[in-house]
VODOKE-783591 format. One record per residue: residue number from 0; residue in three letters; x, y, z of N, C-alpha, C, O, CB in turn. Coordinates in steps of 0.1 Angstrom, whole numbers. Last residue first. Glycine has a CB too. Layout:
% VODOKE-783591
  num  residuo     nu     nv     nw    cau    cav    caw     cu     cv     cw     ou     ov     ow    cbu    cbv    cbw
  NUM      ALA      X      Y      Z      X      Y      Z      X      Y      Z      X      Y      Z      X      Y      Z
...
//
This chain:
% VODOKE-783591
  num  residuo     nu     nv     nw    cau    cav    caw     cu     cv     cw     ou     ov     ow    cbu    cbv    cbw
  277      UNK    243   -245     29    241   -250     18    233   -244      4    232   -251     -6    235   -260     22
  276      UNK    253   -254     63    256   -244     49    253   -251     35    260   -261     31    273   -240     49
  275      UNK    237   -253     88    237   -265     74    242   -252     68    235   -242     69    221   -276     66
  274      UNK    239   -250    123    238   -246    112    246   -253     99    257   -256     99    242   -234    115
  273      UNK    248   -255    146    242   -265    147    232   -259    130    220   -262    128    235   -269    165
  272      UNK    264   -235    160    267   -245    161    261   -256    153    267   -266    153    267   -245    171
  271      UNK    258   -204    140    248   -210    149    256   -222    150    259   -224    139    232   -213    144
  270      UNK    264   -189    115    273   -189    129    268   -199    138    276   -202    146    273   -176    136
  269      UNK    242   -187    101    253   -194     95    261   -198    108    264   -209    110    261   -185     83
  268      UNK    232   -162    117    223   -176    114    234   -189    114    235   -198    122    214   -174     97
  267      UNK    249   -144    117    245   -154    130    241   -163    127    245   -174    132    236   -151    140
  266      UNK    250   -139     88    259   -140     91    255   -150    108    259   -162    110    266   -125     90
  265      UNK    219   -131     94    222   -143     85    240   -144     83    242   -151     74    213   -141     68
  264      UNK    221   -108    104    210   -119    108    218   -131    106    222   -138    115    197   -120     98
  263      UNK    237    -89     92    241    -95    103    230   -108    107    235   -117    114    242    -83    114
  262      UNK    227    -86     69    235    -92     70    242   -100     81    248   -111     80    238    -86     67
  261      UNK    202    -73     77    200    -84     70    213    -93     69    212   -106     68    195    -79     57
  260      UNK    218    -47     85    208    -58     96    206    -76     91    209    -86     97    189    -50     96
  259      UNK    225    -38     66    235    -43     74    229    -49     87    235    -55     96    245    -30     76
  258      UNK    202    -33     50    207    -44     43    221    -48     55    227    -59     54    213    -39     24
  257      UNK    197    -12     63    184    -28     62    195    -34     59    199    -41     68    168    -31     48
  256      UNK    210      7     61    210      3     77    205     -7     76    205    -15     86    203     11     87
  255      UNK    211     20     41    218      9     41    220      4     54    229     -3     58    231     11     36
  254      UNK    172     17     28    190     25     35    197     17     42    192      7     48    190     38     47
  253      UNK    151      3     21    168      5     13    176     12     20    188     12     18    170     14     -1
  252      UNK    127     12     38    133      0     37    147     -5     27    152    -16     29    122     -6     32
  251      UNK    124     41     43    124     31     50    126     18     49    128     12     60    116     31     53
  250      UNK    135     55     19    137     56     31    136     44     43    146     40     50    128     65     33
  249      UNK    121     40     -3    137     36     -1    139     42     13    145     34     21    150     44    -14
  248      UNK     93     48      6    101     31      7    114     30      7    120     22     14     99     21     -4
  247      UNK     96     72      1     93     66     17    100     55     20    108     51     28     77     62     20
  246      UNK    102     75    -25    107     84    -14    105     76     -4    116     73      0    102     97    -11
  245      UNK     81     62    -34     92     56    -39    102     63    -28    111     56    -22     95     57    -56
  244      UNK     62     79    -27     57     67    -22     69     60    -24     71     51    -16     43     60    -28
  243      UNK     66    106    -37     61    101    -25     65     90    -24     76     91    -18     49    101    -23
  242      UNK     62     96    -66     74    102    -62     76    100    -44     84     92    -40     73    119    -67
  241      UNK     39     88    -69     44     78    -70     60     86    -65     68     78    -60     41     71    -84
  240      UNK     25    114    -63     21    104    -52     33     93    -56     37     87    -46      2     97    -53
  239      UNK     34    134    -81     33    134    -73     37    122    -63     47    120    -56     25    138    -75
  238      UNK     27    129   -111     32    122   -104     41    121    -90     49    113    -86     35    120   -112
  237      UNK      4    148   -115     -1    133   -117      8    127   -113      4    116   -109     -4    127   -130
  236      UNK     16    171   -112      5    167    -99      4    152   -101      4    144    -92    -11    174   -100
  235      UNK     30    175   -135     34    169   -129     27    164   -113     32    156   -105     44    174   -131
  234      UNK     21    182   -165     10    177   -157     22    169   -145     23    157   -147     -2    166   -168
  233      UNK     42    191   -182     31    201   -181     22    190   -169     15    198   -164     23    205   -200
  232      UNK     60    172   -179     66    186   -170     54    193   -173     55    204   -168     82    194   -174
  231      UNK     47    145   -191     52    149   -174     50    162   -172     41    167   -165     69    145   -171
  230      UNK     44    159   -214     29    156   -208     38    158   -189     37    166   -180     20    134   -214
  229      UNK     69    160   -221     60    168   -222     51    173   -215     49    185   -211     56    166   -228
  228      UNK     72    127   -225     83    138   -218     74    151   -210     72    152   -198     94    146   -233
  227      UNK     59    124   -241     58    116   -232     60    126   -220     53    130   -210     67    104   -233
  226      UNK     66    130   -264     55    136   -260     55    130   -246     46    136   -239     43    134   -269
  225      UNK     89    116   -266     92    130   -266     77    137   -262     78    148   -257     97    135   -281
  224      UNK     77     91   -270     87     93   -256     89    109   -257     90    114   -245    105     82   -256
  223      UNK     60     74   -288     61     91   -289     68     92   -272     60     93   -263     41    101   -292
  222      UNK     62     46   -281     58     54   -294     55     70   -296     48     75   -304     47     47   -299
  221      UNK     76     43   -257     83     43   -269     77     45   -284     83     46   -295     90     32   -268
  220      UNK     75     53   -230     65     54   -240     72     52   -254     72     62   -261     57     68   -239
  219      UNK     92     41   -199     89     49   -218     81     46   -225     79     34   -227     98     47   -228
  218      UNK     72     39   -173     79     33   -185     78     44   -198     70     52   -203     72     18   -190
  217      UNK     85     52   -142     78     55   -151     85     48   -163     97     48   -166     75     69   -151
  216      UNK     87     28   -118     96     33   -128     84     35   -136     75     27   -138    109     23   -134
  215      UNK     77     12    -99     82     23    -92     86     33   -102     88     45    -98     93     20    -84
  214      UNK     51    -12    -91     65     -4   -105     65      9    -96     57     13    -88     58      2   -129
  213      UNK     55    -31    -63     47    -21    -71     60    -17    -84     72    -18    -86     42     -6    -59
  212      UNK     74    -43    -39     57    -49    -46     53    -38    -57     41    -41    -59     43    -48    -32
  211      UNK     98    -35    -47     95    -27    -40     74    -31    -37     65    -23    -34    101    -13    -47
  210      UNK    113    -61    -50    116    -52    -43    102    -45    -34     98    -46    -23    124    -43    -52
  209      UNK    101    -72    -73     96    -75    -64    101    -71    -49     96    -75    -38     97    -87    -67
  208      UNK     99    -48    -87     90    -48    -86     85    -61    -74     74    -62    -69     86    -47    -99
  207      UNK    134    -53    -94    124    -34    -89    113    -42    -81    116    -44    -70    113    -20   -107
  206      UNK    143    -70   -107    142    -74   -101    133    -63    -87    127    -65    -76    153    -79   -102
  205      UNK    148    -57   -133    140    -74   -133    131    -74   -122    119    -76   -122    152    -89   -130
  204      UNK    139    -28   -137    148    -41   -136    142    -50   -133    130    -50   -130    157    -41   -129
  203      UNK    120     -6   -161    121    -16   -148    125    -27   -151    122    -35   -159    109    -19   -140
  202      UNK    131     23   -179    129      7   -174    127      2   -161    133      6   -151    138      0   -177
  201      UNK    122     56   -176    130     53   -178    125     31   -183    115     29   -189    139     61   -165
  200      UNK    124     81   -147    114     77   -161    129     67   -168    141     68   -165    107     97   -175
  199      UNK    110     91   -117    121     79   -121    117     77   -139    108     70   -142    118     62   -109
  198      UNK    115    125   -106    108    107   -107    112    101   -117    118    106   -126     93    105   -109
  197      UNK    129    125    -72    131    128    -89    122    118    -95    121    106    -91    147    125    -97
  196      UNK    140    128    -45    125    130    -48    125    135    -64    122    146    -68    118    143    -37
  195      UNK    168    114    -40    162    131    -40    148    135    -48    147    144    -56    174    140    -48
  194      UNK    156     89    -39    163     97    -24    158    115    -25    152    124    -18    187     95    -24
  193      UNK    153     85    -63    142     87    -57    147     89    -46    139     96    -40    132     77    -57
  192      UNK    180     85    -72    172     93    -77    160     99    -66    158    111    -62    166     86    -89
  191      UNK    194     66    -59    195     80    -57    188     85    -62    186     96    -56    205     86    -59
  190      UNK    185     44    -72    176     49    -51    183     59    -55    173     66    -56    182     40    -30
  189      UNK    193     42    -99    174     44    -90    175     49    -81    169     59    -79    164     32    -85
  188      UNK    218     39    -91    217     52    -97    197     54    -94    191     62    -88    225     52   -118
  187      UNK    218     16    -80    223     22    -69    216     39    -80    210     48    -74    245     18    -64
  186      UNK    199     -5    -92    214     -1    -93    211      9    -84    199     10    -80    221      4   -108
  185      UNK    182    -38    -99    179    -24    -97    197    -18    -91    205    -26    -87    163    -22    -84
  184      UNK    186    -53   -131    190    -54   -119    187    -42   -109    192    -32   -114    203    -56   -122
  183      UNK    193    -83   -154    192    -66   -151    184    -66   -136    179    -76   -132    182    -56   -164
  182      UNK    215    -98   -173    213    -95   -155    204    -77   -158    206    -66   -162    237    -92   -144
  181      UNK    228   -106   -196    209   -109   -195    203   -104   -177    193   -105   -171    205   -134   -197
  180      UNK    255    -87   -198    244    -98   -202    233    -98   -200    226    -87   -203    245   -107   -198
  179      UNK    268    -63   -196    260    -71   -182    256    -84   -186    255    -93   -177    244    -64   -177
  178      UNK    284    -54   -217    293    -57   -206    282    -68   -194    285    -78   -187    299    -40   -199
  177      UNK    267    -60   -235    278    -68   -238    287    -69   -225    294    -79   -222    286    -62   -251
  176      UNK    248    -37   -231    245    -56   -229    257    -68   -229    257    -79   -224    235    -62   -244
  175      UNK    243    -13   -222    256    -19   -224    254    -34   -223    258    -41   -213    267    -14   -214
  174      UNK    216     -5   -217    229      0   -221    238     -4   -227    243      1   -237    233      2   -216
  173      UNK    207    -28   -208    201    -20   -224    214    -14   -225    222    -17   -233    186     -8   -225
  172      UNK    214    -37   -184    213    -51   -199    210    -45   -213    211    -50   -223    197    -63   -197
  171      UNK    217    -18   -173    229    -17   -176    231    -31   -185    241    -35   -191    237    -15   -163
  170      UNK    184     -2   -165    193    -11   -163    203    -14   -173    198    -13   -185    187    -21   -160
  169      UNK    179     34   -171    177     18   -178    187     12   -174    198     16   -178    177     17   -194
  168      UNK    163     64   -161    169     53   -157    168     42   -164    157     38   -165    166     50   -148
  167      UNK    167    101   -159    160     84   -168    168     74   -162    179     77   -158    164     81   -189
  166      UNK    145    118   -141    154    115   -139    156    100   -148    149     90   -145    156    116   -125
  165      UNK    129    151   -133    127    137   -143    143    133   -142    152    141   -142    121    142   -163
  164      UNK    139    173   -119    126    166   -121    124    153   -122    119    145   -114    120    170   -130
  163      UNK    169    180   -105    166    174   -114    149    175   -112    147    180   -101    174    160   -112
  162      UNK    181    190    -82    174    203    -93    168    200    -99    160    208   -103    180    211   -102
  161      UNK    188    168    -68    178    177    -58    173    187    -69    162    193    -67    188    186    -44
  160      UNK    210    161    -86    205    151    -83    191    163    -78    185    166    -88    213    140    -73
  159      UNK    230    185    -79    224    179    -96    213    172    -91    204    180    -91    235    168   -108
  158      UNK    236    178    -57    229    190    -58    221    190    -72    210    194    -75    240    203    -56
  157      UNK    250    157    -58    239    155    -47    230    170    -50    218    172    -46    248    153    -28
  156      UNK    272    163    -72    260    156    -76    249    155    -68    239    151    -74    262    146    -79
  155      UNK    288    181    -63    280    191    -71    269    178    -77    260    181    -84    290    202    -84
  154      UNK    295    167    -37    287    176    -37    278    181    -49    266    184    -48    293    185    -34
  153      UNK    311    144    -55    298    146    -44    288    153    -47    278    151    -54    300    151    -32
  152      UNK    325    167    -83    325    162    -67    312    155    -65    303    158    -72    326    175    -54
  151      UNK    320    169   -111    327    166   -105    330    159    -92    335    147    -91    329    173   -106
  150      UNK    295    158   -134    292    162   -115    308    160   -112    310    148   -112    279    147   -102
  149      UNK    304    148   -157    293    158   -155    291    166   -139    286    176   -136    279    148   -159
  148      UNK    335    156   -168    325    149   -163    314    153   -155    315    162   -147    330    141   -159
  147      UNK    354    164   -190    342    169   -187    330    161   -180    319    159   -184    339    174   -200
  146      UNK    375    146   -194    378    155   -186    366    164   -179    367    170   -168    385    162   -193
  145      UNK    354    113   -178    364    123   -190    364    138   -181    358    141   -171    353    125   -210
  144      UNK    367     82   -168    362    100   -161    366    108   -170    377    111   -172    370    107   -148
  143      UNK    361     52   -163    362     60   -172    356     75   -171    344     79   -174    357     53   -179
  142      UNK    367     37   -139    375     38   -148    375     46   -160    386     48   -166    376     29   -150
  141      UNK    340     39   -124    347     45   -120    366     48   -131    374     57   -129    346     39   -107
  140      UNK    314     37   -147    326     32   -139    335     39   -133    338     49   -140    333     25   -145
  139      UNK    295     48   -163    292     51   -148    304     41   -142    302     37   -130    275     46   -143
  138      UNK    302     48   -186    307     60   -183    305     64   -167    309     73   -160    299     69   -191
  137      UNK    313     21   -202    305     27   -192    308     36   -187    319     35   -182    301     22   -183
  136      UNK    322     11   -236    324     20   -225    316     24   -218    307     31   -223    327     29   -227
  135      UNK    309      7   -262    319      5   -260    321      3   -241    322     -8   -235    326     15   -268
  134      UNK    289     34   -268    286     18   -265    292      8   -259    286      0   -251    285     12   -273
  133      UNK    298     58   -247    299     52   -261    293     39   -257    293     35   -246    314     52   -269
  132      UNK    286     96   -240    287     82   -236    292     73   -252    291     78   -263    270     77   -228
  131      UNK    275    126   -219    283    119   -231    287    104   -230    291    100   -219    296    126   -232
  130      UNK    252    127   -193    266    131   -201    274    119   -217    276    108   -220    277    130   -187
  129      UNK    229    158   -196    234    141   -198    251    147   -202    258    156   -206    223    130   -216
  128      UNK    199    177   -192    216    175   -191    219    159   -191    212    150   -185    222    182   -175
  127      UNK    180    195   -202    183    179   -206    194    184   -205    199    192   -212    178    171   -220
  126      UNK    152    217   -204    166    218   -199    172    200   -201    162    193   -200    165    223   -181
  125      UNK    135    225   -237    134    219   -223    149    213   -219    156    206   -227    121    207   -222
  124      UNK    131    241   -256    136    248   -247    138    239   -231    141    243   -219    127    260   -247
  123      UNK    120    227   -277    113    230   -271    119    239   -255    111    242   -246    107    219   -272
  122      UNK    148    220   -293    135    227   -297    126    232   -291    120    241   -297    129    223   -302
  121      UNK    159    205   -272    166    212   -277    157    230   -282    158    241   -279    171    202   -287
  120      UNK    140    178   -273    145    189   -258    149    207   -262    144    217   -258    164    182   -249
  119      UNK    142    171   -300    130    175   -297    135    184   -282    132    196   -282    119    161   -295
  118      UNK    167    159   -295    168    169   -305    150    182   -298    149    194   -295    166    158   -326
  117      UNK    165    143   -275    174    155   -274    172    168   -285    174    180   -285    189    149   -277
  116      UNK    150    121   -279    144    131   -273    156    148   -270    153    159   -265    139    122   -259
  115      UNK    162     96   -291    147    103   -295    143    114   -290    133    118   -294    137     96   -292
  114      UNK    189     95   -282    187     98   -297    169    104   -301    165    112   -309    191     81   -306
  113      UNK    178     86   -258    190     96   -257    184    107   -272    178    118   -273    211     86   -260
  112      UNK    174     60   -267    161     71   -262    168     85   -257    161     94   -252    151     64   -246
  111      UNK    197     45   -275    188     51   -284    179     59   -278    176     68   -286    181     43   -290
  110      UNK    216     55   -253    217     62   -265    203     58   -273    196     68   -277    231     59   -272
  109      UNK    213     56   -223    208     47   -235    206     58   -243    199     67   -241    194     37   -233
  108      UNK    236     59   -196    224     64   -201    225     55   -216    235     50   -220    226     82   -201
  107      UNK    256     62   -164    255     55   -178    238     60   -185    229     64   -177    259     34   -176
  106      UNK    258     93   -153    263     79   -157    254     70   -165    246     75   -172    266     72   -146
  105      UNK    225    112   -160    237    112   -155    247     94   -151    241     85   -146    232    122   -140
  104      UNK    201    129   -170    203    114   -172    222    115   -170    230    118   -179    195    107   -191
  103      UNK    173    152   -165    193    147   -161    188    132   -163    178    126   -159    204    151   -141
  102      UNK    152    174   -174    153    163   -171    172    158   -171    181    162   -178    143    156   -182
  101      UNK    149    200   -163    135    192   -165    140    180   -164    137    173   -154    127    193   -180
  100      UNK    163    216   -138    169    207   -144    154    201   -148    146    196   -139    181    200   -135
   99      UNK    157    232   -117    159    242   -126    159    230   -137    156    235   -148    173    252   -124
   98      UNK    130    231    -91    141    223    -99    143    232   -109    135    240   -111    136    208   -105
   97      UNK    108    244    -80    120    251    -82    130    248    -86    140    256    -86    123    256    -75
   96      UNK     82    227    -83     86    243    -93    100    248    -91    104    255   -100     77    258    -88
   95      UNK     91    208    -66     93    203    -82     97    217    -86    108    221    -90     79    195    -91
   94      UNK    114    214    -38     98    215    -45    104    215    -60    114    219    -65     88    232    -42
   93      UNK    144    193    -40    132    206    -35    123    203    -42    122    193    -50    134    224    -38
   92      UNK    163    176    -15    156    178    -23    145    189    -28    138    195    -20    154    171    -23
   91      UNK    195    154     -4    185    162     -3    176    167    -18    179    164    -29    192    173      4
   90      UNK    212    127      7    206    132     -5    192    149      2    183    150     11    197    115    -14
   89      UNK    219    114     32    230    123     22    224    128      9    231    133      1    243    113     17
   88      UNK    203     97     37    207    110     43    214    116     40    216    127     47    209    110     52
   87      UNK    202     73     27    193     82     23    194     99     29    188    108     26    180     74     27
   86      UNK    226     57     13    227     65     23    217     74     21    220     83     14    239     69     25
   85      UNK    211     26     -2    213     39     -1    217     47      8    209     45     17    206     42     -2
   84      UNK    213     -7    -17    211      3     -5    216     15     -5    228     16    -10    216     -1      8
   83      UNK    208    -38    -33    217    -26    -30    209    -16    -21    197    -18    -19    221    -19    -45
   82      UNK    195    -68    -18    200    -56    -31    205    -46    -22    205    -46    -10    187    -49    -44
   81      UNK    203    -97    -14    206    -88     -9    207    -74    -15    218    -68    -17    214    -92     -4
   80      UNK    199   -132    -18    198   -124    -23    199   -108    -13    194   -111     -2    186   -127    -31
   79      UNK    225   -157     -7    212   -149     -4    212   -139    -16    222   -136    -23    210   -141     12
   78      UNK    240   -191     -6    238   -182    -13    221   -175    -13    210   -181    -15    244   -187    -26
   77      UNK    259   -208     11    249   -202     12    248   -192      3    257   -183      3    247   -199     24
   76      UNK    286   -235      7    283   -222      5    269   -217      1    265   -220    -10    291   -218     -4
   75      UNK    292   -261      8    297   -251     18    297   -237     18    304   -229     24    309   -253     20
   74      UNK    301   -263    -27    299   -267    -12    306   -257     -6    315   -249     -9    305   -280     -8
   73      UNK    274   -245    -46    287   -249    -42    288   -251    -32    281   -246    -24    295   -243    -43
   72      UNK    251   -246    -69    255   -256    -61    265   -258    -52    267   -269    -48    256   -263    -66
   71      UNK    241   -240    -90    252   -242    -91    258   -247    -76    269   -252    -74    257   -231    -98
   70      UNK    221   -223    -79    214   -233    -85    224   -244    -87    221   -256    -86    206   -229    -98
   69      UNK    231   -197    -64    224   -206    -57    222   -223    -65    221   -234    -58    210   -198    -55
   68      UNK    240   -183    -90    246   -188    -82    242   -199    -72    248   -210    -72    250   -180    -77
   67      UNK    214   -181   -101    221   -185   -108    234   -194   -100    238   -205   -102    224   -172   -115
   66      UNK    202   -164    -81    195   -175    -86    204   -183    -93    202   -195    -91    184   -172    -94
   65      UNK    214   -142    -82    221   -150    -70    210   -165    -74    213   -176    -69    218   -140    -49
   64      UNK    215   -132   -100    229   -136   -101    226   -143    -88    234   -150    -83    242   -124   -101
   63      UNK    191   -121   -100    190   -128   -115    206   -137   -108    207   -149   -111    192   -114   -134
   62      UNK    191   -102    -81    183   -118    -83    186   -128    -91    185   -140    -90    171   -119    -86
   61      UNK    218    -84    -73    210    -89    -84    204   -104    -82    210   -115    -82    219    -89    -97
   60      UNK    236    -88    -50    227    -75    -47    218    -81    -63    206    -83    -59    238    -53    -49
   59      UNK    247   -115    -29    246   -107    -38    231    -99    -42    220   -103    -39    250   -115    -48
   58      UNK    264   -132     -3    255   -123     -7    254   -115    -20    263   -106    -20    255   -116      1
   57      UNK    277   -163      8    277   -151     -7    262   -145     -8    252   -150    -13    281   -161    -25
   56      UNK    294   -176     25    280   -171     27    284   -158     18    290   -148     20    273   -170     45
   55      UNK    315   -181     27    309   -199     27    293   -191     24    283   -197     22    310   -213     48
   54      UNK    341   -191      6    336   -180      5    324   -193     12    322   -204      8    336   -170    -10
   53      UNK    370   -198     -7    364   -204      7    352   -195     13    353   -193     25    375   -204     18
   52      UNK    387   -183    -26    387   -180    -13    381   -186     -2    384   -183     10    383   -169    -12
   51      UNK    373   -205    -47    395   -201    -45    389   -197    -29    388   -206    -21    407   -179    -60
   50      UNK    347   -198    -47    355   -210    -46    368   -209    -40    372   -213    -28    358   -215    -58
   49      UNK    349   -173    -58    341   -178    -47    346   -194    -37    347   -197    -25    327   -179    -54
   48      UNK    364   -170    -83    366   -164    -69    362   -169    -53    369   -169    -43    358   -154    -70
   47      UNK    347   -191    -96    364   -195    -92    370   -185    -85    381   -188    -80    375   -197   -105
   46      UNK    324   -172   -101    324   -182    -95    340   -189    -89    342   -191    -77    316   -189   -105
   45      UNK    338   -152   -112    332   -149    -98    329   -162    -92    330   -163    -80    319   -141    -98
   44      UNK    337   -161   -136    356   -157   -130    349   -154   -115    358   -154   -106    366   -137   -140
   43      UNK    314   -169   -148    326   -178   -142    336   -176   -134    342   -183   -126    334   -182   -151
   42      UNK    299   -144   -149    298   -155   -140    306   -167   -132    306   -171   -121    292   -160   -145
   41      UNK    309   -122   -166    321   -125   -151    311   -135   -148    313   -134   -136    326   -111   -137
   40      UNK    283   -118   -179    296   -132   -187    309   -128   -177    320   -131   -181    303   -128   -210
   39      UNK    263   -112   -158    265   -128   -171    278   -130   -173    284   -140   -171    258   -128   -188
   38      UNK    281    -98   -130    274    -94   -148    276   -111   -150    285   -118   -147    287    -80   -162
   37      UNK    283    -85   -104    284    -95   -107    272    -99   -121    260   -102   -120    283   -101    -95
   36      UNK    276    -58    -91    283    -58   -106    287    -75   -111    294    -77   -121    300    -46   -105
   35      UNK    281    -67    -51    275    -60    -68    286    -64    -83    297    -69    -85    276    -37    -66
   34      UNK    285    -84    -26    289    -80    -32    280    -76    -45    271    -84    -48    299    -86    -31
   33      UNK    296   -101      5    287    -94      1    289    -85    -15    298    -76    -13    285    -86     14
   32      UNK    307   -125     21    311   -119     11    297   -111      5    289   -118      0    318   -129      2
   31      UNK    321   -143     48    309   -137     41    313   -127     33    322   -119     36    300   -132     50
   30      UNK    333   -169     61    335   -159     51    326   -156     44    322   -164     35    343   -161     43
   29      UNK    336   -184     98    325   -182     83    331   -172     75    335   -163     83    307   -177     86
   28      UNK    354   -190    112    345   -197    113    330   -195    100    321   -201     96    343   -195    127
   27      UNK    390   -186     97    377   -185    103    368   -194    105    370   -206    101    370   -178     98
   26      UNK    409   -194     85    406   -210     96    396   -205    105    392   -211    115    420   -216    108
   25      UNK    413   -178     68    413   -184     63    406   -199     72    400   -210     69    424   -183     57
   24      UNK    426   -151     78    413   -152     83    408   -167     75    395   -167     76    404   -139     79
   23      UNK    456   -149     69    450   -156     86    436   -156     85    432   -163     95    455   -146    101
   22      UNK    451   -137     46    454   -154     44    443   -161     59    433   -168     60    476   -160     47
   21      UNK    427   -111     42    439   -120     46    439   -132     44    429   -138     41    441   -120     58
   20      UNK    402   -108     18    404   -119     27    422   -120     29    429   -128     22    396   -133     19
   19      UNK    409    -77     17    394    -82     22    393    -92     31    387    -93     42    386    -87     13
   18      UNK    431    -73      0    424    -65     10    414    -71     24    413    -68     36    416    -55      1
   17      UNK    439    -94    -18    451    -80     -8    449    -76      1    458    -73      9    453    -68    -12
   16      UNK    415   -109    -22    427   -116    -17    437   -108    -11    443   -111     -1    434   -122    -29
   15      UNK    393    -88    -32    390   -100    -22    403   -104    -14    403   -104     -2    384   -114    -31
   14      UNK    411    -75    -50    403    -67    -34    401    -75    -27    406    -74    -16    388    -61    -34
   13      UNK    418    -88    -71    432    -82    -57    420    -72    -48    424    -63    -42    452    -68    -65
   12      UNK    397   -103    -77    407   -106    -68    414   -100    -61    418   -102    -49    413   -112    -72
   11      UNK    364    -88    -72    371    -89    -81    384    -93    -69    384    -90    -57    372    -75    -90
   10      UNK    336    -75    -69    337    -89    -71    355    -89    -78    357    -90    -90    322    -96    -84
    9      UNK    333    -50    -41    332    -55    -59    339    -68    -56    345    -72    -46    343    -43    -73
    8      UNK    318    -54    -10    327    -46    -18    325    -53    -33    315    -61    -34    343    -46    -12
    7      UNK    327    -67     20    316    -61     16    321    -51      3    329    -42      5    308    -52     28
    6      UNK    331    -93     43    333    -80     26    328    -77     19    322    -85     11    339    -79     15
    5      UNK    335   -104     72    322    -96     61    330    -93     54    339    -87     60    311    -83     65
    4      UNK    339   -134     92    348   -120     84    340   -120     72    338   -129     63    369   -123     79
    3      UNK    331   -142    123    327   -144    110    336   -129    103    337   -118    107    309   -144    110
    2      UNK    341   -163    148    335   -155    143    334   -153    127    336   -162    119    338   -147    149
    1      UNK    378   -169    155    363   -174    160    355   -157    155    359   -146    157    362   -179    181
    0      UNK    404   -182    138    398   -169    142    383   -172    144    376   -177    135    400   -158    132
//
């Protein structure tokens, strides 16, 4: 088969092998594989993916994974970095005064700063929707939906998302270290935030800052994060401009129209007669 066969999707076999890579596409001319959630300890089982299928141009959305991958060496296989992307047009948003929500921390979320600021929310009348979570367990998988999950549809998240103010964010190495390992990473749950003009409180991923040249992520104040809190929703002019400016950039440079350009480049590139896979 002349040309190149893209997948774009999770790291895992019966997607790659049932769905993704037919057998017949096997005497292609390039297998490109684009893919997320590639965590420290699946390094191996992604690596003997990559391999098994003949994978010759592996895109991955975490630096940390594609450095890792890249250094290992596999023949006949290009390895880029490629982060994640947004449908920025599917999010909408309002004026801060008319958000109803002070602060949402929605899929997965960090119980200890969970633990510092709920009680204090509570007392001070300030709105804090979250959803329920265990150490054990990511609540932002698609495998785990309790009955009470916080945004049923789409819809009622894209609308959660637009009421929100303050929105927490901590890469999935604090959360749940056991499931990511040492990968942290910017995630798909950041650009939605800043899609819907929320500002981002929370960590910065490894890999945010060379993303976006700048911090984008307001940091916790972890010696008083409840005052922290506070200071935001009584003085929110001060964060204005960084709300702006994280709005623009994912606009203009994360929607998933970059990263399907970027792909296509370097899918040709690889394609070129006279192209080194390595």
């Amino acid at each position: 088969m002349k040309g190149a066969f893209i997948s774009l999707g999770l790291p895992y076999r019966n997607y790659l092998f049932s769905k993704n890579y037919p057998y017949f596409t096997f005497d292609c001319d390039l297998r490109v594989l684009w893919t997320y959630d590639v965590w420290e300890p699946r390094y191996q089982e992604v690596e003997n993916l990559v391999r098994e299928s003949g994978t010759n141009l592996l895109l991955l959305s975490s630096l940390q994974a594609t450095e890792y991958f890249r250094n290992l060496g596999i023949p006949d296989c290009a390895v880029h970095w490629v982060p994640e992307t947004v449908n920025t047009d599917a999010y909408r948003y309002k004026p801060w005064a008319e958000r109803r929500i002070d602060i949402l921390s929605f899929g997965r979320s960090y119980l200890e700063y969970h633990n510092k600021i709920v009680a204090g929310c509570e007392f001070l009348g300030i709105e804090y929707r979250y959803q329920e979570r265990t150490n054990a367990k990511d609540v932002a998988t698609q495998w785990v939906k309790t009955p009470d999950y916080q945004f049923p549809t789409e819809q009622d998240f894209i609308d959660g998302l637009a009421d929100a103010k303050i929105c927490i964010c901590f890469p999935r190495s604090l959360t749940h270290p056991k499931l990511a390992g040492n990968v942290s990473t910017l995630t798909l749950r950041y650009l939605q935030a800043m899609a819907s003009k929320c500002l981002v409180v929370g960590a910065t991923p490894y890999d945010a800052e060379k993303i976006f040249g700048y911090n984008p992520i307001v940091e916790v104040d972890w010696s008083n994060p409840m005052e922290q809190i506070v200071h935001i929703l009584k003085n929110p002019e001060a964060y204005q401009e960084l709300i702006e400016r994280n709005y623009k950039f994912v606009c203009e440079n994360l929607h998933y129209r970059n990263a399907l350009t970027v792909i296509d480049k370097l899918a040709n590139k690889y394609l070129a007669p006279d192209a080194v896979i390595k």
